[in-house]
N, C-alpha and C positions, 0 to 999 in steps of 0.2 A: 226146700231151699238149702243147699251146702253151708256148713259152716265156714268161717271164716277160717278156723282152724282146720280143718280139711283141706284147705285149697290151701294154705302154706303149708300141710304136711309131703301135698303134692308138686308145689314149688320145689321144695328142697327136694326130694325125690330128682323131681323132671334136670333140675341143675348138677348133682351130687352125682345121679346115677345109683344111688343105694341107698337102700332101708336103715340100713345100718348108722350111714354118715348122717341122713336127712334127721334120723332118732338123738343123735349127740348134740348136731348144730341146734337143734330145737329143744333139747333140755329134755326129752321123752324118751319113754322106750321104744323098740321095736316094735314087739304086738300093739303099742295104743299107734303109733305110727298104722300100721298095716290096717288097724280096725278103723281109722280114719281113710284112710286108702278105700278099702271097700263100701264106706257107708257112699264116697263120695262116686263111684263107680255104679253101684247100684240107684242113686241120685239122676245117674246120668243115661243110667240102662244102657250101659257102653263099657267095654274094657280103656283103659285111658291109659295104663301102663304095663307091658309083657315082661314078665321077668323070664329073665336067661339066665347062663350060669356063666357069662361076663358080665354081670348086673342088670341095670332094668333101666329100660329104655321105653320112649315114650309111642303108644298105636298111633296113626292118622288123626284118629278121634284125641286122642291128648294134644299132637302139638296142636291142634286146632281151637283148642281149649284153652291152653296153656296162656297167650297174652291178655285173655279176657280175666281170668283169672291172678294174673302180676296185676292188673288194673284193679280188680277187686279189695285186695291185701292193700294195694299200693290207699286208694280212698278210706278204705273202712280205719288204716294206720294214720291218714290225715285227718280225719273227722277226729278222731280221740285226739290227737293232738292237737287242734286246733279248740275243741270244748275242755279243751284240759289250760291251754292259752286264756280264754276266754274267764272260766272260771278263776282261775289267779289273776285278771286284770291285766292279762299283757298281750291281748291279741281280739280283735275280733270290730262289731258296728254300733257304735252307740249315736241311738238314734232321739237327737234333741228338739226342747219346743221354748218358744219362750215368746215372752210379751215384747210389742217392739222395741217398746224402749227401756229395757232390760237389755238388748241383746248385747252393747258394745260397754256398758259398765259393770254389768254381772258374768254373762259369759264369752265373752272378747277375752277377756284375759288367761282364761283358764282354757277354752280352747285353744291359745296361742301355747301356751305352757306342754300341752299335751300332743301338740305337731312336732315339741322339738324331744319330751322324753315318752311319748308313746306314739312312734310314727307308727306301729305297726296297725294300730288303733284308725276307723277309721269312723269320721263323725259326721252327720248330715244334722242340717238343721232348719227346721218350717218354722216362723214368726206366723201373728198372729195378733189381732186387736183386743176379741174379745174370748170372754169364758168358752162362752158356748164351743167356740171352734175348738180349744182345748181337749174340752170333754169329748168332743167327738173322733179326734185324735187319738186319745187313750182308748177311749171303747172300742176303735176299729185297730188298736195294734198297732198304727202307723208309729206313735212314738214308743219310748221305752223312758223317757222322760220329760218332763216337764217344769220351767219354774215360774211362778205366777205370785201374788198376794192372796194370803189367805181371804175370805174362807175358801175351803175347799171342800167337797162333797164326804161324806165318812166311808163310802166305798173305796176311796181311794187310801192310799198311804202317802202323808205332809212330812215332810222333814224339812226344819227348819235353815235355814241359809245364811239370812243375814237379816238384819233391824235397819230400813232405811227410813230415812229423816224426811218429812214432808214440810216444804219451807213455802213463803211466799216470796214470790218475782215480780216487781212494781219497779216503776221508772224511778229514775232517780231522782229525790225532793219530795216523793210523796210523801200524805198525808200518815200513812200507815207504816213507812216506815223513821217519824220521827223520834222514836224511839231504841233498843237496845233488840228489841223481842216484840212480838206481836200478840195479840191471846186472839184467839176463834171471833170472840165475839164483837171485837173490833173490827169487824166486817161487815158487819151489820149495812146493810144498803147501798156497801161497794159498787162498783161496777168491773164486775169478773168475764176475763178471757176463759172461757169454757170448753168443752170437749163433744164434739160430735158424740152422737148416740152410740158409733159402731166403735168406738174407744171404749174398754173399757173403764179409764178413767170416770169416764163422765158418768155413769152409774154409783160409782163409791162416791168421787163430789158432794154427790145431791144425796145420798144416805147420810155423809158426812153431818153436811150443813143443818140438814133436816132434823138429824139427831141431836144437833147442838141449839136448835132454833134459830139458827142463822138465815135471813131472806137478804139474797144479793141479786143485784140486775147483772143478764149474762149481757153484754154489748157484743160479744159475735164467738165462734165456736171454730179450733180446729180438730180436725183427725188425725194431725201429728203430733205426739206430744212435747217433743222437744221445740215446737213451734211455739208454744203456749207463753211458754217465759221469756221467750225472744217478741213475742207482738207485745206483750206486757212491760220490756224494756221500751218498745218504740211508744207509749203513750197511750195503748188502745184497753189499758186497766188493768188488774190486780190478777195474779195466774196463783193457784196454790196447787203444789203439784211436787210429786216425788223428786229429792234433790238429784238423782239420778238424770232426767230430764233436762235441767240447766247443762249447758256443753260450755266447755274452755271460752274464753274469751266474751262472756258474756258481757253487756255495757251497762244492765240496769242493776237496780239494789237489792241484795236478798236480807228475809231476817228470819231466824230460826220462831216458830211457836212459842208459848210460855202457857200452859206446862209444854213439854217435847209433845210433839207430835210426829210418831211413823208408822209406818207399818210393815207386817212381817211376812218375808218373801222367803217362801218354798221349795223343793222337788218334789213331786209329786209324782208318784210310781204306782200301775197298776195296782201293786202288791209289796212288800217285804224287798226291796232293791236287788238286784242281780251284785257278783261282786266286781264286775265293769262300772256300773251306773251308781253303788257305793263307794266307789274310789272317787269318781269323778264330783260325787256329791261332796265330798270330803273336803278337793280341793277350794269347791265353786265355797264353802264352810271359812275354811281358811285365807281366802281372797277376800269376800264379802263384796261390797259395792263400792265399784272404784271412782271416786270422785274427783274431776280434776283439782288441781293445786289450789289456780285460783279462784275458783268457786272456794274450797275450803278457807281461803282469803279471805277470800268477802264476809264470809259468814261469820270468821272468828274476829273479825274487825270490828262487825257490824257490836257484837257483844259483847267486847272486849278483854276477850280471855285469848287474844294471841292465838299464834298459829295453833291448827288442830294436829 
């Protein structure tokens, strides 16, 4: 296989017409010119260039070579450039995953950000309910990144993102939230809007609960999770679910846990992050979890410490 440097010592050559010139433009001498020249002739078991004593001009066998070879230089000079882009963060495909209802308050924003100052940047992204699909994602290579709620498995590498608030969403005038703040165990025998099985919400729920001793009656179950606190405004019971999930314009009442209650959301990387998918971690760091206004309204109403 010809070097790379070979076939531009023969570029310059095939263009220049001399050893001499192709040895200057290229920063080399002569003889390592010439001894590049023959390794790649003997490579080819062909003469590729005749020299005369008006310079050196290219056989049949050279120009015939000679475009495949611009082609060659021309790739092997883009691949380094383009992995030289890529490693500094300003070029290349960063391939995302995220939980569904993560996607438009976590990374909505930060992939908006990076359409206007890393257009060269180019971002795909697969949603997703539960774990499992995740994991499967990562093992086959398909993503390069991920953000979810811990836990996460120790083969992987977690990096932390952001601290989201887990609130309750009740009609308005309930019982649970006659108060400033809610505690866990004030739930006791609720009747809670729940999460289908293929959410993974509904799995932490009921570790949740379990772990607190909480027994609540589910009265009906969605798979979407910003549904949860919208049926739980219309009357149909009590939703406890990531503040992330409540969307703008909500009608029913929210009120923060007492103690806090949240939990902590991820990128999760193969390995050690690339420095594309460490940048982009950085920013999703520095955004956090965007909450609309008035949800943040309600909240801080609800307790009365004024806007957040």
């Amino acid at each position: 296989m010809p070097s790379i440097r070979a076939l531009e010592c023969f570029i310059a050559v095939a263009d220049h017409g001399s050893v001499t010139e192709a040895a200057r433009l290229l920063h080399s001498s002569q003889p390592a010119v010439s001894h590049q020249l023959a390794t790649l002739e003997r490579e080819a078991h062909t003469e590729l260039l005749r020299r005369e004593h008006r310079g050196v001009t290219l056989t049949p066998a050279g120009r015939a070579a000679l475009p495949d070879a611009r082609r060659a230089v021309e790739a092997a000079t883009s691949a380094v450039r383009i992995a030289r882009a890529v490693g500094e963060a300003a070029q290349g495909t960063l391939r995302l995953a995220c939980a569904q209802s993560l996607t438009v308050p976590v990374l909505a924003p930060v992939i908006r950000m990076w359409r206007r100052r890393h257009a060269e940047v180019a971002i795909t992204l697969h949603e997703a309910a539960t774990f499992e699909v995740f994991l499967d994602l990562m093992d086959t290579d398909t993503v390069d990144m991920a953000v979810v709620p811990l836990p996460v498995p120790g083969r992987f590498t977690a990096t932390t993102v952001a601290e989201e608030e887990i609130v309750l969403a009740a009609p308005s005038g309930h019982r649970l939230t006659r108060g400033s703040t809610v505690r866990l165990h004030d739930l006791e025998g609720a009747e809670i809007v729940h999460f289908t099985p293929d959410n993974g919400l509904s799995g932490w729920l009921d570790r949740s609960l379990a772990d607190a001793g909480v027994r609540t009656e589910t009265v009906m179950r969605t798979a979407v999770s910003s549904a949860a606190p919208q049926l739980a405004a219309a009357g149909l019971g009590v939703a406890i679910c990531p503040v992330s999930a409540v969307g703008t314009g909500f009608r029913g009442a929210l009120r923060s846990f007492s103690p806090r209650w949240s939990r902590t959301l991820v990128a999760v990387t193969p390995s050690s992050p690339d420095p594309l998918t460490a940048r982009f971690i950085g920013d999703l760091r520095t955004r956090g979890v965007h909450v609309p206004g008035d949800v943040r309204t309600l909240l801080a109403n609800a307790d009365g410490r004024g806007p957040r």
